[in-house]
C-alpha positions in Angstrom: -67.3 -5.7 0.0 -64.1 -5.5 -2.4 -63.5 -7.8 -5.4 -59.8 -8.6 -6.3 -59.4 -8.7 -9.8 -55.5 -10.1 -9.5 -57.1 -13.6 -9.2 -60.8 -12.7 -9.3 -61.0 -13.4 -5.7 -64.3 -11.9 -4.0 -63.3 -10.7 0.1 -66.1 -9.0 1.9 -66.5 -8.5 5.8 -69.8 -9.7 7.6 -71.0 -8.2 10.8 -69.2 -10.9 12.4 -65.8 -8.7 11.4 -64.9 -11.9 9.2 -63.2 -11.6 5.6 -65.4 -13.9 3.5 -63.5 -15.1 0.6 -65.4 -16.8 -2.2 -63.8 -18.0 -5.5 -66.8 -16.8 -7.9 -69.3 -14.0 -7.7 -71.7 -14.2 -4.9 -75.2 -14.9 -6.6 -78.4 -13.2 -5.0 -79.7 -16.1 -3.7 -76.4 -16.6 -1.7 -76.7 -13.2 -0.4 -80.6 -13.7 0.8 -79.5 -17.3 2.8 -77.0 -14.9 4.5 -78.6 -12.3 5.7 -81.6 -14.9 6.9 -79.2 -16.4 8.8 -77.8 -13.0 10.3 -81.5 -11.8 11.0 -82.1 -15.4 12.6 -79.1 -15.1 14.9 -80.7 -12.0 16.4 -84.4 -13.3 16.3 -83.1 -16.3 18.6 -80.7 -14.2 20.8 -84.0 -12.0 21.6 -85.8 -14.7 23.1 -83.2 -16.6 24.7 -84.9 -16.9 28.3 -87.7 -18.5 27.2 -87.0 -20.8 24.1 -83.9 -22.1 25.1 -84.3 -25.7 23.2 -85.2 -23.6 20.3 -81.9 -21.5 20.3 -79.6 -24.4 20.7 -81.4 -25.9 17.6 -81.0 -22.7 15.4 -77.5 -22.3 16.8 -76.4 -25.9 15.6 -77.9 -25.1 12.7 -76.4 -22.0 12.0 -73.3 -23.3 12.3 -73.9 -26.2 10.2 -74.4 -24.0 7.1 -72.0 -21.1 8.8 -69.5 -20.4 5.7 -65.8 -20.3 5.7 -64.2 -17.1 6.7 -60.5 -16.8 5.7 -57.9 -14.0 5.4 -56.8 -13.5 2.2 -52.7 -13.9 2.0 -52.2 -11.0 -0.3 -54.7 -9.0 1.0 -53.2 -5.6 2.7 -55.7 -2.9 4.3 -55.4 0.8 3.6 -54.4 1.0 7.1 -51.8 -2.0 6.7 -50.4 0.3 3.8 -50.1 3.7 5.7 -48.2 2.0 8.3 -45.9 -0.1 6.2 -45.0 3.9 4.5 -44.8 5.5 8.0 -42.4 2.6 9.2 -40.5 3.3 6.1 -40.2 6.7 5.7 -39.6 7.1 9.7 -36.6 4.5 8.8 -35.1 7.1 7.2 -35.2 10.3 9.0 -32.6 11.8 10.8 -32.3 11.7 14.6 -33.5 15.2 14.9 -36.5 14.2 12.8 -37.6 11.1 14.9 -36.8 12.7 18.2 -39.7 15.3 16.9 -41.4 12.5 15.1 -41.6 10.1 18.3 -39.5 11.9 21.0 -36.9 8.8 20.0 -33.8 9.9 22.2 -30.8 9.6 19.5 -28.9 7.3 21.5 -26.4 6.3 18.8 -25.6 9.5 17.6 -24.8 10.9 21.5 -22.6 7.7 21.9 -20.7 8.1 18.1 -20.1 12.0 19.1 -19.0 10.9 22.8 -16.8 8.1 21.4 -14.7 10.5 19.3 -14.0 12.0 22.3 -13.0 9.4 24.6 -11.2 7.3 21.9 -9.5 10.3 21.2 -8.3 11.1 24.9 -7.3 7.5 24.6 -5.6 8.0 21.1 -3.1 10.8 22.7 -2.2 9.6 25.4 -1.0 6.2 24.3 0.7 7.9 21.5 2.6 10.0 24.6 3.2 6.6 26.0 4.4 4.9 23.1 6.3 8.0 21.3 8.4 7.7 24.5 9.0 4.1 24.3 10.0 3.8 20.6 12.5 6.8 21.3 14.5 5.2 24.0 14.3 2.0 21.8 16.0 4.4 18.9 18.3 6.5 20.7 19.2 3.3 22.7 20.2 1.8 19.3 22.0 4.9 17.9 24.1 5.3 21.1 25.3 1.3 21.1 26.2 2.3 17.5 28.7 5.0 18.8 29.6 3.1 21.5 30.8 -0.4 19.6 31.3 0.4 16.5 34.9 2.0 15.2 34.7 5.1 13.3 30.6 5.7 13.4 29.2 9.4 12.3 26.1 10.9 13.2 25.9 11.9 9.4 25.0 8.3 8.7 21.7 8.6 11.3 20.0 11.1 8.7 17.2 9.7 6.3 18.4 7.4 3.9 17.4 9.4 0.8 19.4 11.6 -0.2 22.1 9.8 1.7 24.9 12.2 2.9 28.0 9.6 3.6 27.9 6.1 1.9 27.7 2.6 3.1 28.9 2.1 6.3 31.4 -0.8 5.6 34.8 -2.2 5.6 37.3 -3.0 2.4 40.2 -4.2 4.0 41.6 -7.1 5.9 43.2 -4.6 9.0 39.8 -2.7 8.7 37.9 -5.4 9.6 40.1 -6.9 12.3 40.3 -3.4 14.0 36.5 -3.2 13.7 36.2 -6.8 15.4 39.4 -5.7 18.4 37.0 -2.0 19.0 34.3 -3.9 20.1 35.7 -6.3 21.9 37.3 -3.7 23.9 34.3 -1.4 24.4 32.0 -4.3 25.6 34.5 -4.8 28.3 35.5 -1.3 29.4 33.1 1.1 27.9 30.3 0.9 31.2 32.0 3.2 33.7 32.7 5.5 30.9 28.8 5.1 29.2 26.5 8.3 29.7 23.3 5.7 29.3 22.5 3.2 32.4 23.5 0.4 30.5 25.6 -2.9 31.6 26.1 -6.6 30.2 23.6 -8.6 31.4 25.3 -10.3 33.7 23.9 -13.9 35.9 25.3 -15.0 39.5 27.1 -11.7 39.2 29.8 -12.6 36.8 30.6 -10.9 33.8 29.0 -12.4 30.7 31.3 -13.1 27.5 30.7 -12.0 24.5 30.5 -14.4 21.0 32.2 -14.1 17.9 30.3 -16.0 14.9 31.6 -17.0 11.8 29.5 -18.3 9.0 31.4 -19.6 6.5 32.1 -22.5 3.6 34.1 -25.2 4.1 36.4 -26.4 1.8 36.3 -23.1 0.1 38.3 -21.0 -2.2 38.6 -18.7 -5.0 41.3 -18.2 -8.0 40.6 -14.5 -9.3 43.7 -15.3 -11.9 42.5 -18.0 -13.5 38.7 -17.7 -12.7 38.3 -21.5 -10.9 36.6 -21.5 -7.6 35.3 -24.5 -5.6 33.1 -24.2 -2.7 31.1 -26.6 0.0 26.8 -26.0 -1.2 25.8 -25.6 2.7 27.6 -22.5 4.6 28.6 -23.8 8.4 28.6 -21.3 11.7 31.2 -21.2 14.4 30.6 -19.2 17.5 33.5 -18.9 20.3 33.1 -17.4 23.5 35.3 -13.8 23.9 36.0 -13.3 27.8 37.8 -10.6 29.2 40.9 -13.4 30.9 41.7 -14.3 27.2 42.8 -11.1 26.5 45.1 -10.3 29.7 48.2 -11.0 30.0 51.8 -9.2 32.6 53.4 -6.4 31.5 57.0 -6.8 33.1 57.6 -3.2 32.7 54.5 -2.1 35.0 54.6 -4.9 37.2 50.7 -5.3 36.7 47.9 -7.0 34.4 47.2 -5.7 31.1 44.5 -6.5 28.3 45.2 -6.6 24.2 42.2 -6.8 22.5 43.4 -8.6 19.4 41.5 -10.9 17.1 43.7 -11.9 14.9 46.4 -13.0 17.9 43.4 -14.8 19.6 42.3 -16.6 17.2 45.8 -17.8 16.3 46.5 -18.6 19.6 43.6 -21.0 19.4 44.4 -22.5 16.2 41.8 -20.5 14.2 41.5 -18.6 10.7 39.6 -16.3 9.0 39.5 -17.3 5.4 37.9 -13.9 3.2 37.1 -16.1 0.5 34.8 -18.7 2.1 33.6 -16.3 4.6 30.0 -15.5 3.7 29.4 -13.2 7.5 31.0 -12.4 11.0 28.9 -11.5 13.6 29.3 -9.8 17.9 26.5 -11.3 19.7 26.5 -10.3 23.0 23.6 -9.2 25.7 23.1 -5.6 27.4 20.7 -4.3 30.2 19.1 -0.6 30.5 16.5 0.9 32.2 13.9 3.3 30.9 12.8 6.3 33.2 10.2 8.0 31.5 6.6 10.5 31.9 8.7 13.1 34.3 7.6 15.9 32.1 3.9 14.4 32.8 4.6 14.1 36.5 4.5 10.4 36.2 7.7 8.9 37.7 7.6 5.4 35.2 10.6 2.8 34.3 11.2 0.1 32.1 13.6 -2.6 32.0 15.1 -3.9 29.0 17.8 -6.5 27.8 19.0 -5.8 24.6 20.4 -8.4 22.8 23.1 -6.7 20.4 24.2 -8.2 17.0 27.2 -6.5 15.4 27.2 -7.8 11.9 30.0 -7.7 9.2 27.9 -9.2 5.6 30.1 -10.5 3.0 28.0 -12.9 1.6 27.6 -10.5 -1.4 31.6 -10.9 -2.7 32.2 -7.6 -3.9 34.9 -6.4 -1.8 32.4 -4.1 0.2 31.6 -5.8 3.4 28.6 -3.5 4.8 28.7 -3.0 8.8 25.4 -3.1 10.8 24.6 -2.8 14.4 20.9 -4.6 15.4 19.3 -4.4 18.9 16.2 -6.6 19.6 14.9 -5.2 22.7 12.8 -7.8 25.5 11.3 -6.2 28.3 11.4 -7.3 31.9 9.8 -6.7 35.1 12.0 -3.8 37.0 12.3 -4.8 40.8 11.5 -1.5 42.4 13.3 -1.3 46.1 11.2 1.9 47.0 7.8 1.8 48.5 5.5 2.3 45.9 4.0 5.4 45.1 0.5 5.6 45.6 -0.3 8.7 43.6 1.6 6.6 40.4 -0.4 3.6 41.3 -3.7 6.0 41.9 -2.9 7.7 38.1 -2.5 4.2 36.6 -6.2 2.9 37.8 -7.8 6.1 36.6 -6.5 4.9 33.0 -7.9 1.6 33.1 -10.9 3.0 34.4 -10.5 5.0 31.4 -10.1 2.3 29.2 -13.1 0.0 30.3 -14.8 3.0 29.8 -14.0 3.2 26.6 -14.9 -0.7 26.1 -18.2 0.4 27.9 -19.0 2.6 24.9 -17.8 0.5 21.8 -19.4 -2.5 23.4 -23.2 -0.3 23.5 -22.7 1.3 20.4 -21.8 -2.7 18.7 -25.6 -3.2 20.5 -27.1 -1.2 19.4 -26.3 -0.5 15.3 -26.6 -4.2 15.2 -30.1 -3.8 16.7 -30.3 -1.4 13.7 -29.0 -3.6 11.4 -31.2 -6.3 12.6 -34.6 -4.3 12.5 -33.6 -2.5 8.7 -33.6 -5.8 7.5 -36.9 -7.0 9.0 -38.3 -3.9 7.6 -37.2 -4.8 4.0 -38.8 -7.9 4.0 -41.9 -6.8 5.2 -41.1 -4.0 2.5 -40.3 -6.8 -0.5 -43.6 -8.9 1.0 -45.9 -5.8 0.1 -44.6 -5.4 -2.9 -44.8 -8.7 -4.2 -47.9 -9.3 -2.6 -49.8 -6.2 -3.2 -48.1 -4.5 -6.2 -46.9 -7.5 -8.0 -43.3 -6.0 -8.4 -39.8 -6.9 -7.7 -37.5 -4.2 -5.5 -34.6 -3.3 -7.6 -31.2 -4.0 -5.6 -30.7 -0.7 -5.0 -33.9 -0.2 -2.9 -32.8 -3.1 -1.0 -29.5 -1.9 -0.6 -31.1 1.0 1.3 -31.8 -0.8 4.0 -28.6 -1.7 4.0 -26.8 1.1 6.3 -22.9 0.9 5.3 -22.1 3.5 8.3 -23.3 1.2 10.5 -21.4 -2.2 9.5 -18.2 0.7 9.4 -18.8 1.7 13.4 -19.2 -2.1 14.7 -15.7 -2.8 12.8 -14.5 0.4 14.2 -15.5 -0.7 17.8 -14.6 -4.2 17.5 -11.2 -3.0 16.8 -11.0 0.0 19.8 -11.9 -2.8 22.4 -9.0 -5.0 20.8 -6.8 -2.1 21.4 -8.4 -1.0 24.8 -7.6 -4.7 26.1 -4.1 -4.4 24.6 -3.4 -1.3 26.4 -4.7 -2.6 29.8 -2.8 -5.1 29.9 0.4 -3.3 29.2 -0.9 -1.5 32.0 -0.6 -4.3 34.4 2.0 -6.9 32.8 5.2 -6.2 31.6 5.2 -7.4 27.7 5.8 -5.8 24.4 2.3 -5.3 22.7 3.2 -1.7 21.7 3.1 -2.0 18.1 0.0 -4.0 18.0 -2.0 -1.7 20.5 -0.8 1.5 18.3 -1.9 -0.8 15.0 -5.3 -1.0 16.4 -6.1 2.0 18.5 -4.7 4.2 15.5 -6.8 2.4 13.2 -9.8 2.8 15.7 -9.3 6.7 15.8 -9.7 7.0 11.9 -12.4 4.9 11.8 -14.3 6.7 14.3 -13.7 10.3 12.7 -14.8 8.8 9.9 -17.9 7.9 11.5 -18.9 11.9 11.9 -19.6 11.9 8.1 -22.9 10.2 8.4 -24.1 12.8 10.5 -22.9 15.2 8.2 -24.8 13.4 5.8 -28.3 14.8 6.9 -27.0 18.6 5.9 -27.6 19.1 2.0 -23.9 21.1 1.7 -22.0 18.1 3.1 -24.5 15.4 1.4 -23.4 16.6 -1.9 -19.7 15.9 -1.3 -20.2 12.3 0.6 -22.9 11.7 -2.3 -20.6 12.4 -5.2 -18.3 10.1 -3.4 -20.8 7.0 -3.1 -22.5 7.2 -6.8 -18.7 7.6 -8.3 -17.4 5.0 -6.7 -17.8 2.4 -8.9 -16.9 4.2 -12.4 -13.7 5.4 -9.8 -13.0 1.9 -8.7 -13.0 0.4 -12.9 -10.7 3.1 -13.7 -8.1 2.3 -11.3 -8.1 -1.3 -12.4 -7.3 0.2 -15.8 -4.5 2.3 -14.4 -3.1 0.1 -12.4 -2.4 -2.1 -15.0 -0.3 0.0 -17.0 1.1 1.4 -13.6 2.2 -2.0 -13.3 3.7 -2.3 -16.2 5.9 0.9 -16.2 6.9 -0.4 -12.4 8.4 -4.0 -13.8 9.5 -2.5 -16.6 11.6 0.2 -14.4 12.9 -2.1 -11.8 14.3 -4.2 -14.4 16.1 -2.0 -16.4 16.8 1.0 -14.8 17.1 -0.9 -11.3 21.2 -1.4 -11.4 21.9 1.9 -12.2 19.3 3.8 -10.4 18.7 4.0 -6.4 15.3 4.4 -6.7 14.4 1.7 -8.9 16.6 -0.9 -6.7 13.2 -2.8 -5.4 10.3 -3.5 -6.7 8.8 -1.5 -4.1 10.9 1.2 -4.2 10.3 1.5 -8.2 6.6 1.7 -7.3 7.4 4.7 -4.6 9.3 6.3 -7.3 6.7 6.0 -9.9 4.1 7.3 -7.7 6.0 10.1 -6.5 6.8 11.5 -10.2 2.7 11.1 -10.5 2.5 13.5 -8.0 5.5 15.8 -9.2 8.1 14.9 -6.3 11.7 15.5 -7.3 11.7 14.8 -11.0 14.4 16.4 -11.5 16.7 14.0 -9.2 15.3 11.1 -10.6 16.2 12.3 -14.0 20.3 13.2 -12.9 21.0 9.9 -10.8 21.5 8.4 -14.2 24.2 9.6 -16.0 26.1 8.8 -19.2 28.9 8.0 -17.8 27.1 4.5 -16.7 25.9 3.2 -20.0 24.8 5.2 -22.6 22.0 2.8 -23.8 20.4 3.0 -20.2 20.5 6.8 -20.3 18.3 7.5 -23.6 16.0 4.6 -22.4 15.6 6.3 -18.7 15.3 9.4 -20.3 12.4 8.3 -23.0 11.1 5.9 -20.1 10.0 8.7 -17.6 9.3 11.1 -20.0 6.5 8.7 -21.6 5.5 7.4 -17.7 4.9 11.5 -16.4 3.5 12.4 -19.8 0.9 9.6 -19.6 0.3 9.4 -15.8 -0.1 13.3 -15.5 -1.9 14.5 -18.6 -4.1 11.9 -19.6 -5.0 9.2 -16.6 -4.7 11.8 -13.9 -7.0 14.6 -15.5 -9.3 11.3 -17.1 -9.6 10.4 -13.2 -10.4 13.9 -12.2 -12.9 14.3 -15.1 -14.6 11.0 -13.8 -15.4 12.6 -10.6 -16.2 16.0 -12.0 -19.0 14.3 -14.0 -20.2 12.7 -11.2 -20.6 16.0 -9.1 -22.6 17.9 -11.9 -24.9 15.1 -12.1 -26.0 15.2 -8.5 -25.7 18.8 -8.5 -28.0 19.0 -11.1 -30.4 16.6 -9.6 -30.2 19.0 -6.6 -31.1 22.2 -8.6 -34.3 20.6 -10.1 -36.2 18.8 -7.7 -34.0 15.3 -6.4 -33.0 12.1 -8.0 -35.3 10.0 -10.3 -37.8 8.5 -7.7 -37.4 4.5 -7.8 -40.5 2.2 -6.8 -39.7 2.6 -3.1 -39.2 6.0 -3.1 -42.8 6.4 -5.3 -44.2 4.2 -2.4 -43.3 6.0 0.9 -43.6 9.6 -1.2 -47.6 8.4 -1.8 -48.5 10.7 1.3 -47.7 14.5 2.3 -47.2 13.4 6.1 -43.4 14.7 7.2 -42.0 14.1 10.1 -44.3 16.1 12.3 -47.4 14.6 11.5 -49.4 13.3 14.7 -49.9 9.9 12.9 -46.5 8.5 13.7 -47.0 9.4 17.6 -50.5 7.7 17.7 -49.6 4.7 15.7 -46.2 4.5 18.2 -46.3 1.0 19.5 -44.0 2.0 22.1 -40.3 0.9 21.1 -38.2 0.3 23.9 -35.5 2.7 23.7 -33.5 3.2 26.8 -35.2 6.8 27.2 -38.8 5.2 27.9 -37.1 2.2 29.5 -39.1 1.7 32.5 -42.8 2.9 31.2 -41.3 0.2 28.6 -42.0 -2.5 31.2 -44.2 -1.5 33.6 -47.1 -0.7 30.0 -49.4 -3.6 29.2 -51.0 -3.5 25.8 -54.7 -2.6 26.2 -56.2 -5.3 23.7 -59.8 -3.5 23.1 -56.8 -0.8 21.2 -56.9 -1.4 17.5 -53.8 -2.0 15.3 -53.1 -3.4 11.4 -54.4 -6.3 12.1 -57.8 -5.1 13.7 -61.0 -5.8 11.4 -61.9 -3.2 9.5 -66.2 -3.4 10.8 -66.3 -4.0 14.4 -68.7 -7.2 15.4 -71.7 -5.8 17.3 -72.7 -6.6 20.6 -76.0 -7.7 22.1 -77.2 -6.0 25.5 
């Protein structure tokens, strides 16, 4: 018998194994009727053979004055408690704990190690794949630049910062026209001479033309002398179509057919101009093939076709007498028509990396499973968990212990293997159709590989050295996270206020985002001294003291306060936990009171016998083929067993 003194509720168990709840004390006289009644249940079971009539009397009247027997709805057993705080503490073992707590096979953890692997192998070998395809693409590019444009160096192929040569561009009128008269020529007699595979992309096998555009104003024109100017507001484009017959013409002297490849002449002949000061850009369109053979040093004999549409591009829409020169190549692939019989051992390596790949997909897809399962089951147990307390303890879990149940890692590896199937399905099917999904298969396979490494830190989480580190890193994110709101917004600041004003006259403050690259960079002590000598004081003296007080104020700042006030943060953190380490663990919270109530660890028999029998893929089939004895007792068992009458 056990009286509730939360709402002075009285619950006692019968013989019957019935909770008998009754809303005041139970007086003596109630408690005499009762046990009559029991002792007249067995008086008339006794003599059932011969008094029949008799027993169905007393047992209509029994039940007539029988009394309600409810469960209370915030009533929990000592038994109901131990295995609430074995569910919960077994929630948040390790794997090696519950394999030796219930022989659990850690599935999860085999797959997350075996998935670094195989995404891995995956990772490399695409990035094989793909370094070899972005090459070409480059060094494809680089040789079209040699090829059509007059006058190219290799100098101006190096990094852009510190640039060795300047702008590639042109400042005069016979500049300009000799750039235009090189390319024309090269596009019609540079393929026999070409080292690459490369030819126009020619249809019903005749030689394509080539098309000169002009964008331009109309009606424009510009008086330097007396500063007037007049132009048309929307800018117009001409294109004309540059064969090799308009260029040909008999040479008398050797009897035979001769080309001049000659803008200017052309485009008189034709009744055309080129006006400098309405032009705003001229641009060579015209359309190349190559072919791609790639993987020899692999022994993979592979090709890829590509037409490269090529844009030569003279830009004078900025009016400064520097007309900048580029050379563009937007590459489409095709399907190559292969006239040789195919090679089997090619087409045998090719399925093995499919294979591979749904491999791969196998995994991510299993691993999604079964941390959602996880997922799904931590957040049944907490709220059973906030149930008991609310029920039994009268408390409210704090966030935090919620948030335990809560498994970040988890949420982290189905994102992770939502993205490596993307990327597996992307690489497939570059596999078997000819299109251009590289960058987006690198963009997701990449950002699958770091996510899965990543993914190893929860396992070093369970080893106290490593939990340290990753736990100075969770409890200082926040204060970390406030700080760099702070930061940023006087990072901002200097950025604006550097683009602005030392932007003309500095390379590295041109953009806003190449102010902010700057910035950073000085934060980290790259090449101050460079960015202090681009500016000189030969520009304009007032930018020069103001760059000079300007980075000297941003470094000091950046480097000696915010950077060592952002180290400090994170110090602080670390000796906090530290400590906690060094004398006895972190402040117990209501949850951790609660599952720390017994001395059972992880080998304790209990958890085994109170097993229910989980199905986990290791115990699969006794899984399905078990039936639940019912006679077996469980939480929800009464606590006195009714007795039975032989």
């Amino acid at each position: 018998m056990s009286h509730r003194s939360g709402n002075k509720e009285l619950q006692f168990i019968s013989s019957f194994g019935m909770l008998v709840d009754v809303s005041e004390s139970p007086s003596d006289e109630n408690l005499e009727n009762l046990c009559n009644r029991e002792s007249s249940r067995h008086s008339h079971g006794s003599h059932r053979t011969t008094h029949s009539q008799g027993r169905q009397r007393s047992t209509h009247s029994y039940e007539r004055q029988r009394p309600s027997f409810v469960r209370g709805s915030s009533f929990y057993t000592p038994h109901m408690e131990d295995t609430l705080r074995r569910k919960l503490k077994f929630h948040f073992m390790t794997p090696c704990q519950k394999w030796t707590t219930k022989r659990r096979f850690p599935w999860k953890m085999i797959i997350q190690l075996l998935k670094i692997v195989l995404v891995t192998g995956q990772l490399v070998w695409f990035g094989y794949d793909r370094s070899s395809h972005v090459n070409f693409l480059i060094k494809s590019t680089v040789s079209f630049k040699h090829l059509f444009l007059q006058g190219w160096d290799p100098a101006y192929e190096t990094l852009p910062y510190p640039a060795p040569l300047g702008i590639f561009a042109v400042y005069t009128i016979d500049d300009f026209y000799l750039k235009l008269n090189h390319a024309w020529k090269m596009y019609n007699e540079v393929w026999p001479n070409s080292i690459g595979s490369f030819t126009p992309n020619a249809k019903n096998h005749t030689f394509p033309p080539m098309y000169l555009c002009k964008t331009f104003f109309r009606d424009g024109w510009v008086n330097p002398r007396n500063g007037s100017y007049s132009f048309h507001k929307k800018p117009v484009e001409e294109c004309i179509a540059l064969t090799k017959s308009d260029c040909e013409f008999w040479n008398n002297t050797t009897n035979s057919t001769e080309y001049s490849y000659d803008i200017k002449v052309y485009l008189q002949k034709i009744n055309k101009t080129i006006d400098f000061d309405s032009l705003v850009k001229m641009e060579f369109k015209f359309s190349v093939r190559s072919v791609h053979l790639k993987n020899f040093d692999l022994g993979r004999n592979e090709a890829e076709c590509f037409d490269f549409n090529i844009t030569i591009l003279l830009d004078n829409s900025a009016y400064s007498g520097q007309m900048p020169v580029t050379l563009d190549a937007d590459a489409n692939p095709f399907t190559c028509d292969e006239e040789d019989e195919i090679n089997d051992t090619e087409d045998d390596i090719s399925l093995t990396f499919i294979v591979y790949d749904i491999i791969v997909i196998i995994f991510s897809v299993t691993s999604t499973i079964l941390c959602s399962r996880s997922l799904y089951r931590a957040q049944r147990l907490r709220s059973d968990t906030v149930m008991f307390f609310k029920k039994q303890r009268g408390i409210e879990m704090t966030l935090d212990d919620r948030m335990q149940f809560l498994n970040l890692w988890f949420i982290m590896i189905i994102i992770n293997d939502i993205i490596t199937v993307i990327g597996s399905i992307f690489k497939i099917v570059l596999a078997l159709i000819t299109v251009d999904l590289y960058e987006m298969c690198g963009l997701t396979l990449g950002t699958g590989s770091l996510l899965v490494w990543f993914g190893v830190l929860r396992y070093l989480n369970f080893f106290e050295k490593y939990n340290i580190l990753i736990i100075t890193m969770k409890r200082s994110f926040p204060d970390v996270l406030r700080y760099l709101i702070c930061a940023l917004i006087i990072y901002a600041g200097f950025t604006f206020c550097g683009w602005v004003v030392l932007g003309p006259y500095h390379v590295k403050f041109r953009t806003i985002s190449a102010a902010s690259e700057c910035l950073f960079s000085l934060v980290n002590g790259d090449d101050m001294f460079v960015t202090f000598s681009v500016i000189t004081g030969n520009d304009n003296v007032y930018i020069w003291y103001y760059s000079r007080a300007f980075l000297y104020i941003f470094i000091s700042v950046f480097i000696y306060i915010i950077l060592s006030l952002f180290i400090a943060v994170i110090t602080n953190v670390y000796d906090i936990v530290k400590h906690y380490y060094q004398h006895g663990g972190f402040p117990e919270t209501d949850l951790s009171k609660f599952i720390n109530e017994t001395d059972e660890d992880h080998t304790s028999p209990q958890f085994r016998i109170e097993d229910n029998g989980g199905c986990d893929l290791s115990r699969l089939f006794k899984c399905c083929c078990r039936r639940q004895n019912p006679d077996d007792p469980d939480e929800y068992s009464s606590l006195v067993k009714s007795r039975t009458t032989n």
